[in-house]
C-alpha positions as CSV (number, residue, x, y, z in Angstrom):
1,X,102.3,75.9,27.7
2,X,101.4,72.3,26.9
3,X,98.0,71.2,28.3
4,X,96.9,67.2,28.2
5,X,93.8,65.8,28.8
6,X,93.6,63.7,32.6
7,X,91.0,61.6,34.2
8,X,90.7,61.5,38.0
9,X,91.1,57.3,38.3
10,X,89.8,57.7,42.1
11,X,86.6,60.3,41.7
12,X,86.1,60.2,37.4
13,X,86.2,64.0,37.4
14,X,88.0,65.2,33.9
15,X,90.5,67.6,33.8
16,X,93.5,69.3,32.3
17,X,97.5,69.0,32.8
18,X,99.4,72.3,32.1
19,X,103.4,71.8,32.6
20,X,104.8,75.3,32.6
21,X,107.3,77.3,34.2
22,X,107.1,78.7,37.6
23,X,107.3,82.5,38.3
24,X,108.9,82.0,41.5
25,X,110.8,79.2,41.5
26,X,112.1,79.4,37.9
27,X,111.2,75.4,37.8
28,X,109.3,73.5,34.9
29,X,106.5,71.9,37.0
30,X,102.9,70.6,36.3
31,X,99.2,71.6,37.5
32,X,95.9,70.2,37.3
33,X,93.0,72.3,36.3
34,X,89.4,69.9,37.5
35,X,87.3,71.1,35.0
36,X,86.3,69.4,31.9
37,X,85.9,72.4,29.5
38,X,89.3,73.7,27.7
39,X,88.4,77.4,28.0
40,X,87.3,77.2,31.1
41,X,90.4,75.8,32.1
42,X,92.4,78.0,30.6
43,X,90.8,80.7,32.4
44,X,92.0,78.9,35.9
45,X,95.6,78.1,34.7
46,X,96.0,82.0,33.9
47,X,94.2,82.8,37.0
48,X,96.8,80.9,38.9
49,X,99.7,82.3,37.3
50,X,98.9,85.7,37.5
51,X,98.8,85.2,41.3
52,X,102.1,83.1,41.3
53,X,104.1,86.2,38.9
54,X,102.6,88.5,41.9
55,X,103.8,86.3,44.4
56,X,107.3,86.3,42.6
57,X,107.1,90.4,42.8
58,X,106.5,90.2,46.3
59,X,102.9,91.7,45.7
60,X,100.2,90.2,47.3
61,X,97.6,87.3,45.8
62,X,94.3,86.1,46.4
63,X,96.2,82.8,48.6
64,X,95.2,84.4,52.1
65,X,91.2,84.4,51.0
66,X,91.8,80.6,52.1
67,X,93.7,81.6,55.3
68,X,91.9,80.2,58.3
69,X,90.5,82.9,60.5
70,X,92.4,81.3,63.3
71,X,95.9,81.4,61.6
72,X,95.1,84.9,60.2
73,X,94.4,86.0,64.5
74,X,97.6,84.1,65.2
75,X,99.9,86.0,62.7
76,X,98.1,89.3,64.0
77,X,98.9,89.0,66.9
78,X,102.2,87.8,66.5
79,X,103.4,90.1,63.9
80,X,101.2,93.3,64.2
81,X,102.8,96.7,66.1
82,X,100.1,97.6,69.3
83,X,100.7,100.0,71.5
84,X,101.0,97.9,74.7
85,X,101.0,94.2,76.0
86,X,97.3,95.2,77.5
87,X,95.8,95.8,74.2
88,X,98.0,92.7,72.6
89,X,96.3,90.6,75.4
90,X,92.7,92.7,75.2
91,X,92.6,91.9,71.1
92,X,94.0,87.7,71.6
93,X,90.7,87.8,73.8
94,X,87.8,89.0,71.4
95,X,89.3,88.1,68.2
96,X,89.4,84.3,69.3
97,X,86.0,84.5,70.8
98,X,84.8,84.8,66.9
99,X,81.2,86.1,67.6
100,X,80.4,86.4,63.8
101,X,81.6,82.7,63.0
102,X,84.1,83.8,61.0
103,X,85.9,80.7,59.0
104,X,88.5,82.1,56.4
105,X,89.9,85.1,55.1
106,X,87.0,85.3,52.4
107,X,84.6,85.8,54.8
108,X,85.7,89.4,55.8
109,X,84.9,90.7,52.4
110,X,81.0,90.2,53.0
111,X,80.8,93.0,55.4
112,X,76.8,92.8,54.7
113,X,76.6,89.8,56.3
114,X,79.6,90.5,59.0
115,X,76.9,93.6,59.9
116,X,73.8,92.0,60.2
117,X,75.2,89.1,62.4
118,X,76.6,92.0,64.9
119,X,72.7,93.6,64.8
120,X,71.6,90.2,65.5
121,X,73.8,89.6,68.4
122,X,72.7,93.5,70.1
123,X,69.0,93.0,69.2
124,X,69.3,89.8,70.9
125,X,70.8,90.6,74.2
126,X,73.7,88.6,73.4
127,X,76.1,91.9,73.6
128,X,75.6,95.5,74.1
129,X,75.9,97.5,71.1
130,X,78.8,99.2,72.5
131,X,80.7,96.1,72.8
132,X,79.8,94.9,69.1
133,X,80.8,98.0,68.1
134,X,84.2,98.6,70.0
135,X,84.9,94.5,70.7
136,X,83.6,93.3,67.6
137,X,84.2,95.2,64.8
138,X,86.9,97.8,65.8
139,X,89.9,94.3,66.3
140,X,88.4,93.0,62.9
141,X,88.9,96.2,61.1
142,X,92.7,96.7,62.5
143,X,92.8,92.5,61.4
144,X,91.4,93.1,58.2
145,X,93.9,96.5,58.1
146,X,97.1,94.8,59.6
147,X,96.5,91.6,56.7
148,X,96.3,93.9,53.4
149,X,99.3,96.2,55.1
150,X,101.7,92.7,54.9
151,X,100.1,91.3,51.9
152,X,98.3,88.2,53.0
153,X,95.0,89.6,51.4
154,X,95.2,92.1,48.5
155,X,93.3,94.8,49.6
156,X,91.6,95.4,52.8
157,X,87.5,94.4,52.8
158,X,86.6,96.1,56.0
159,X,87.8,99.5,54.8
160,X,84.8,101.0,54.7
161,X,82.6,99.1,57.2
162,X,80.3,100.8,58.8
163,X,80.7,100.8,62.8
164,X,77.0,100.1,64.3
165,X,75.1,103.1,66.3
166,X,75.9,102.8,69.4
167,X,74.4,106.3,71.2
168,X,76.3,109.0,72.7
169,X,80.0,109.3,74.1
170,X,80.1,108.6,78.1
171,X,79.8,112.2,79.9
172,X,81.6,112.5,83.1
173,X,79.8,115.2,85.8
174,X,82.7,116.9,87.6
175,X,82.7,116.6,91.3
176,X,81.7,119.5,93.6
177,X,84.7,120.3,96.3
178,X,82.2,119.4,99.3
179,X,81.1,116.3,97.3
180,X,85.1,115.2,96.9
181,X,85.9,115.7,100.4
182,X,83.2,113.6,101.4
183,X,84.2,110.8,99.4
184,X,87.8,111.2,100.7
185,X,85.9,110.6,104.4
186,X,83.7,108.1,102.9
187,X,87.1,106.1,101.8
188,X,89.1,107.1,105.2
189,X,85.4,105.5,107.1
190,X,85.6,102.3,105.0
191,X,89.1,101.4,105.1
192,X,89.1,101.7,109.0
193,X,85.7,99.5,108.9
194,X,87.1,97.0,106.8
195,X,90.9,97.2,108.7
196,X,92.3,98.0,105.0
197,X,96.3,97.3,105.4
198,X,97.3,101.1,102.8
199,X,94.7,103.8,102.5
200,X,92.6,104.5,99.6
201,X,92.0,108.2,99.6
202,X,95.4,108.4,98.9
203,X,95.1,106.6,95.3
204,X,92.0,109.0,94.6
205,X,93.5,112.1,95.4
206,X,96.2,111.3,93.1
207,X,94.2,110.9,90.2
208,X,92.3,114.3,91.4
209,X,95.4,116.4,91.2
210,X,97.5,114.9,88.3
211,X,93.9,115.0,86.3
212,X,95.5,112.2,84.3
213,X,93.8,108.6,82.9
214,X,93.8,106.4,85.7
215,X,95.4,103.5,83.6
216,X,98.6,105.5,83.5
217,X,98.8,106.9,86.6
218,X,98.0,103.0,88.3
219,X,100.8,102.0,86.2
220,X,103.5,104.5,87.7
221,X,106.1,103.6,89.5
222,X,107.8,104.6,92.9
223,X,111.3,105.9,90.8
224,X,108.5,108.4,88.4
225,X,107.7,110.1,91.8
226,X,109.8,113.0,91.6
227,X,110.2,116.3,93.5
228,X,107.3,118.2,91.2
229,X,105.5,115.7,89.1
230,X,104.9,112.3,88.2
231,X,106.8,111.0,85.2
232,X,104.6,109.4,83.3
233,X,104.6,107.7,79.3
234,X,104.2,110.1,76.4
235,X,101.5,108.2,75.9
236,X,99.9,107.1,72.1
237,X,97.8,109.2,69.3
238,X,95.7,110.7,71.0
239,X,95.6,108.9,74.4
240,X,97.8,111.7,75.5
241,X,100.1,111.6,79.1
242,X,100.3,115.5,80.6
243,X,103.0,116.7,82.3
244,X,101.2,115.5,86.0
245,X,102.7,118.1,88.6
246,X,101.9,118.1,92.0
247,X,102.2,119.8,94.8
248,X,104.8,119.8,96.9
249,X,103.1,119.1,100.0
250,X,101.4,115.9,98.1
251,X,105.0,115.1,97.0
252,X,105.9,114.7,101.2
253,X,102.8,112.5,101.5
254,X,103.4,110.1,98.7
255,X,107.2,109.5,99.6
256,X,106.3,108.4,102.9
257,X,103.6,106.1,101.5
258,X,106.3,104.7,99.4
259,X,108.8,104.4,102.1
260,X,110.7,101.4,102.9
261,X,109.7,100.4,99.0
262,X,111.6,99.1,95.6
263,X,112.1,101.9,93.1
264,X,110.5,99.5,90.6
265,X,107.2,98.6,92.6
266,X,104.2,100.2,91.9
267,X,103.8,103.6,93.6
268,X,100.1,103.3,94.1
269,X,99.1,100.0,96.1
270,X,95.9,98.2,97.0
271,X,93.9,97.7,100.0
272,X,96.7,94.3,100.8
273,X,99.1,95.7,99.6
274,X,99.4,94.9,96.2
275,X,98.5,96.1,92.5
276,X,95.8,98.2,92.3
277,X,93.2,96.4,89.5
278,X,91.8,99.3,88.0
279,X,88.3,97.9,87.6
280,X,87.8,96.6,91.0
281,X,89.4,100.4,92.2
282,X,86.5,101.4,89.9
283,X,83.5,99.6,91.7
284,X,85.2,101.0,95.1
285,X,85.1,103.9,94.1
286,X,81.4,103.8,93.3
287,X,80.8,102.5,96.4
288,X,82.9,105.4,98.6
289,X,80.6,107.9,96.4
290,X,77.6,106.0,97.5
291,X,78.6,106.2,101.7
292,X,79.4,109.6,100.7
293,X,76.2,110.8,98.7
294,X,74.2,108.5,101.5
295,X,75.6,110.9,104.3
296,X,75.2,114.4,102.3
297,X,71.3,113.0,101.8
298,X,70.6,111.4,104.9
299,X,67.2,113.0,106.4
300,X,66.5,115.0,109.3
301,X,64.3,112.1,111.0
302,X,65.1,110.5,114.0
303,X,66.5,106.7,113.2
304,X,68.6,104.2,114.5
305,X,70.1,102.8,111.4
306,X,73.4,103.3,110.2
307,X,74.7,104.9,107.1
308,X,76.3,102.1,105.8
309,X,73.6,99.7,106.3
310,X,71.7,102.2,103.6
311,X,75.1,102.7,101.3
312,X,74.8,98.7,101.0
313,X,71.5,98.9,100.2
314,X,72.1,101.6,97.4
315,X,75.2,100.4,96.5
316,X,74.2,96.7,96.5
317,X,71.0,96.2,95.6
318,X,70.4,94.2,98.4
319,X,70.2,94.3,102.5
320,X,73.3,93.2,104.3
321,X,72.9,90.1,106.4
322,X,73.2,89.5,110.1
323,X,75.4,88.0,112.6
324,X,75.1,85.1,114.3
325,X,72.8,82.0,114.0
326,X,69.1,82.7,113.1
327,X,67.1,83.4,115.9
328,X,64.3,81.5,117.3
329,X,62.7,83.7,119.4
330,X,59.8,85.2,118.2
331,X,60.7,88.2,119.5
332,X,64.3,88.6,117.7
333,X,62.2,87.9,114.7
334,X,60.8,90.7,114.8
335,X,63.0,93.0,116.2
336,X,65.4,92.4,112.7
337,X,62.0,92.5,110.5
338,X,61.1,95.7,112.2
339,X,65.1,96.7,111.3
340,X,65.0,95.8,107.6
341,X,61.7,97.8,107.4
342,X,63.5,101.3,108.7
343,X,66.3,100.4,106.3
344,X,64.1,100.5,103.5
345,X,62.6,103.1,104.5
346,X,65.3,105.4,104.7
347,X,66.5,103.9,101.3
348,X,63.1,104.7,100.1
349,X,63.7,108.4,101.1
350,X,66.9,109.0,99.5
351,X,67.7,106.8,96.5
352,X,66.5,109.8,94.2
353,X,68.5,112.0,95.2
354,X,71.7,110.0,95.8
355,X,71.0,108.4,92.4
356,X,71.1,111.8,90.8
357,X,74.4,112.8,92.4
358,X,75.9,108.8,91.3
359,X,74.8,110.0,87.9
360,X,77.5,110.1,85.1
361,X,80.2,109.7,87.2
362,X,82.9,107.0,88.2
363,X,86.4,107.1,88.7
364,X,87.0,108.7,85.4
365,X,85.0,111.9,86.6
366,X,88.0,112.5,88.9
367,X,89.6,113.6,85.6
368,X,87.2,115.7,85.2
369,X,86.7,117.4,88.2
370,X,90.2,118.2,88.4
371,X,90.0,119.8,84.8
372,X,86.5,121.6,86.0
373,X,88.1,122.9,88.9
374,X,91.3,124.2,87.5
375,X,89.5,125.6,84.7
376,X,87.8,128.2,86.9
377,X,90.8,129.6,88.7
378,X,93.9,129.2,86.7
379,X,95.5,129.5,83.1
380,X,93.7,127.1,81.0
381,X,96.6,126.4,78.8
382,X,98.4,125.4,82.3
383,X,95.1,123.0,82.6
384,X,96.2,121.2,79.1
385,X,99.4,121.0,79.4
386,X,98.9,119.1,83.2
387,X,96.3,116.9,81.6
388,X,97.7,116.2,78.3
389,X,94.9,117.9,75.3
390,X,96.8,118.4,72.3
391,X,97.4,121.7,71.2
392,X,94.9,122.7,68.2
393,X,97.1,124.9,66.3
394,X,100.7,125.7,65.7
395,X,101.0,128.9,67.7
396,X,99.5,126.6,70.4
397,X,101.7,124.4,70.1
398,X,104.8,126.5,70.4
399,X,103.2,128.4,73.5
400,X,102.1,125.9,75.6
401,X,106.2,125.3,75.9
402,X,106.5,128.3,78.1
403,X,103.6,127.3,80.4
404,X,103.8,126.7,84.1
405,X,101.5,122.9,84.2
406,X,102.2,123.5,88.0
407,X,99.3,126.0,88.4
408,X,97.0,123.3,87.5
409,X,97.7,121.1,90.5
410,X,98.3,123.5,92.5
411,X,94.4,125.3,91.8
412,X,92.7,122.0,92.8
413,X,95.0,121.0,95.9
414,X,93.9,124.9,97.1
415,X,90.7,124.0,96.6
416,X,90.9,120.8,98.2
417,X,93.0,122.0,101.3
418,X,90.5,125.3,101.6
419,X,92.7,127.3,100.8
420,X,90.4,128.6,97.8
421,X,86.6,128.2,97.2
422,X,85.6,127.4,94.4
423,X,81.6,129.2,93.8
424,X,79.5,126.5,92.4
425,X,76.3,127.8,90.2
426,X,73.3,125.7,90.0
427,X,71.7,127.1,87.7
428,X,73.7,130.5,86.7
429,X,71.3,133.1,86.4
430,X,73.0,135.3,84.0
431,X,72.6,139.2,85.5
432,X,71.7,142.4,83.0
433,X,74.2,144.6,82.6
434,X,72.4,147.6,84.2
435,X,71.4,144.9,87.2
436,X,73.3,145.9,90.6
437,X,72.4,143.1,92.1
438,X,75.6,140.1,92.6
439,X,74.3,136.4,91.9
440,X,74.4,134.3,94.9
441,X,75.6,130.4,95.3
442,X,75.7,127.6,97.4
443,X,78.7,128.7,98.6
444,X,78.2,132.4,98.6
445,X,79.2,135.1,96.0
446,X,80.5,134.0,92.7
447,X,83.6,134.5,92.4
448,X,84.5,133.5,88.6
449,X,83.9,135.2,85.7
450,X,79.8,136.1,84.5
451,X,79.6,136.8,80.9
452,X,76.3,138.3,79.3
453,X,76.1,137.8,75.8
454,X,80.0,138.9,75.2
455,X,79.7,141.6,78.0
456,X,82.0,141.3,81.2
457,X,79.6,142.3,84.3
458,X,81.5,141.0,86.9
459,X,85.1,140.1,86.8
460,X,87.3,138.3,89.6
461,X,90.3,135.6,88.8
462,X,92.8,135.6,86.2
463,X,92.8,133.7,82.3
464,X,89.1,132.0,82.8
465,X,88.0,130.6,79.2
466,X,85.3,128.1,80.3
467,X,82.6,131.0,79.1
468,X,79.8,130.2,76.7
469,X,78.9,133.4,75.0
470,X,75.4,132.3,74.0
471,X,73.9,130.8,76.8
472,X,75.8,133.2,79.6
473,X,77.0,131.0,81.3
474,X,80.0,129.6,83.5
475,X,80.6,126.3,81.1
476,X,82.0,123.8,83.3
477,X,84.5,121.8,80.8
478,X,83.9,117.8,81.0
């Protein structure tokens, strides 16, 4: 390889001229080295054909350090396998937003600075830590992941980055049967107060009874209602689909919801009529539990003020406004100040406790509830094969193929019909063994299974596992 001495006639800088032949292209050609010292030089010209002979072996070089960030997010998401269009759309969004400032490939390999700029940013209020933790740094490790899979950067940087603390997984409280069917009414009250053109307890009470992610059940369509279930995606890792029975008296309902509509239209609809937007079906959700818990907490005192003048409140933050031009007369004045005051005092009264019942849960307790529910009365292998848990083991695996999924629906639509109670303990007073006496409820008896540290002392339903042997206690599963 012949090397000759250069001078840069526009900047001065010295240099050196190799003319070699090119690993990939099999061509004599020429580079410049810009440094001034021969062994130093050297050392780049090798550097630079080492990477060109990988290039030529199809393994990957160090070319994609240089890669802009914003050509390394377009090839991601043009090239890279996701599971759906949503997360496609969901990783375009927070990758081009570039919180850390990232400028090119290089700069994902210093993951100590990568990590302090995400503290900075929580500490700072600019994000929670959840989302630098989930919306931050989860798409830049599957970017960093996807680039050294396809050989744009030889080895992945953010293997082993550290995900930020972000505290405990969200726990879901299951709903108690007399809560649900309030919250059924509570929908049923609003959509007749706010002339809603298709009813909204019928969207929740799906979700109730296939016990399924609401994503994929909002995403079903009127051809996946069949005569038993609701055909739904197998789903992806472990985002799981179950099997999603229902019963066939729910079946009768939903078909003539869905009357008189396209096979391919969405089988659950909006308030107008169209698709249901899962976060806005979140926050009315919230607010039917609010109505709902209002009502089940409303005090014995005598009061003029309505319900949902207090849900608002609760559910809003603030009071509602009134009707009409302001008055003038000194006497309306009053009469609405004297009005806002008994709303705030009958807020006043029962935040507490309807805050404690809105506690850990949302729409996504619906999932649990109907797993809670089932749980106490049926097969709980029927429970996870409705729902869709994986099986832990291979003799699990090959039994839940013989299980009847159906039971699960079928447990909470009893209990939601009446047909079957369901005991709720709070707390479960565990009994001695040589006691006589039966534990009592809120609702009476119990009626599941009481377990004293591994000792039966009294036994009613069929296949209940939701025991906890040390505590003695009916363990509700969330």
């Amino acid at each position: 390889m012949d090397a000759i001495r250069v001078k840069s006639k526009r900047t001065g800088r010295a240099g050196w001229r190799y003319r070699f032949t090119d690993p990939v292209s099999h061509a004599r050609t020429h580079r410049t080295i810009w440094i001034g010292e021969r062994r130093e030089a050297d050392k780049g010209i090798a550097e630079y054909l080492a990477a060109r002979e990988k290039l030529g072996l199809g393994l990957p070089d160090n070319s994609g350090w240089t890669t802009s960030y914003a050509d390394l997010v377009r090839q991601f998401i043009e090239g890279s396998v996701i599971a759906s269009e949503h997360r496609r759309d969901r990783l375009e969004k927070v990758l081009k937003q570039n919180h850390l400032g990232i400028k090119v490939g290089a700069d994902l390999a210093n993951a100590g600075k990568l990590t302090a700029e995400c503290r900075r940013l929580s500490e700072n209020g600019a994000v929670s830590r959840h989302y630098a933790a989930f919306s931050i740094q989860r798409p830049l490790k599957q970017l960093s992941r996807w680039a050294a899979s396809v050989g744009i950067l030889p080895y992945d940087p953010l293997a082993t980055w550290k995900q930020l603390p972000w505290g405990a997984h969200k726990k879901r409280r299951p709903l108690e049967p007399n809560e649900m069917q309030a919250i059924l009414a509570a929908a049923a009250e609003y959509d007749e107060y706010f002339r809603h053109q298709q009813p909204s307890d019928v969207v929740f009470r799906t979700l109730l009874l296939t016990g399924n992610r609401p994503r994929a059940v909002l995403n079903a369509t009127v051809a996946d209602l069949t005569n038993d279930r609701l055909i739904l995606p197998t789903g992806n890792g472990k985002k799981r689909n179950g099997v999603a029975t229902l019963p066939p008296e729910f079946v009768k309902e939903l078909q003539q919801y869905s009357d008189k509509r396209s096979r391919d239209s969405r089988l659950l609809l909006s308030h107008e009529g169209d698709e249901v937007n899962r976060i806005n079906l979140g926050k009315y959700f919230r607010r039917c539990m609010t109505l709902a818990f209002t009502r089940m907490e409303w005090p014995s005192i005598e009061t003029t003020v309505d319900p949902l003048e207090v849900a608002h409140v609760l559910y809003m933050g603030k009071h509602r406004g009134f009707d009409g031009a302001p008055p003038r007369k000194k006497e309306k004045i009053e009469a609405r100040a004297r009005h806002v005051q008994e709303v705030e005092r009958v807020v006043q009264m029962i935040a507490p406790a309807v805050q404690q019942r809105l506690s850990q849960r949302d729409m996504y307790a619906l999932r649990a509830t109907h797993i809670s529910w089932a749980r106490r009365l049926t097969n709980p292998d029927s429970v996870k094969l409705q729902v869709g848990h994986a099986p832990r083991d291979t003799e699990e695996r090959h039994y839940l193929g013989m299980v009847d999924a159906s039971l699960s629906s079928k447990a909470v639509w009893d209990v939601l019909t009446g047909a079957r109670t369901l005991a709720i303990v709070d707390p479960i007073v565990a009994l001695d063994s040589k006691s006589s006496s039966v534990p009592r409820t809120k609702t009476g008896i119990l009626s599941v299974q009481v377990m004293k540290r591994g000792k039966f002392i009294e036994k009613a339903g069929e296949g209940v596992r939701t025991l906890d042997f040390d505590l003695g206690k009916v363990a509700l599963y969330h």
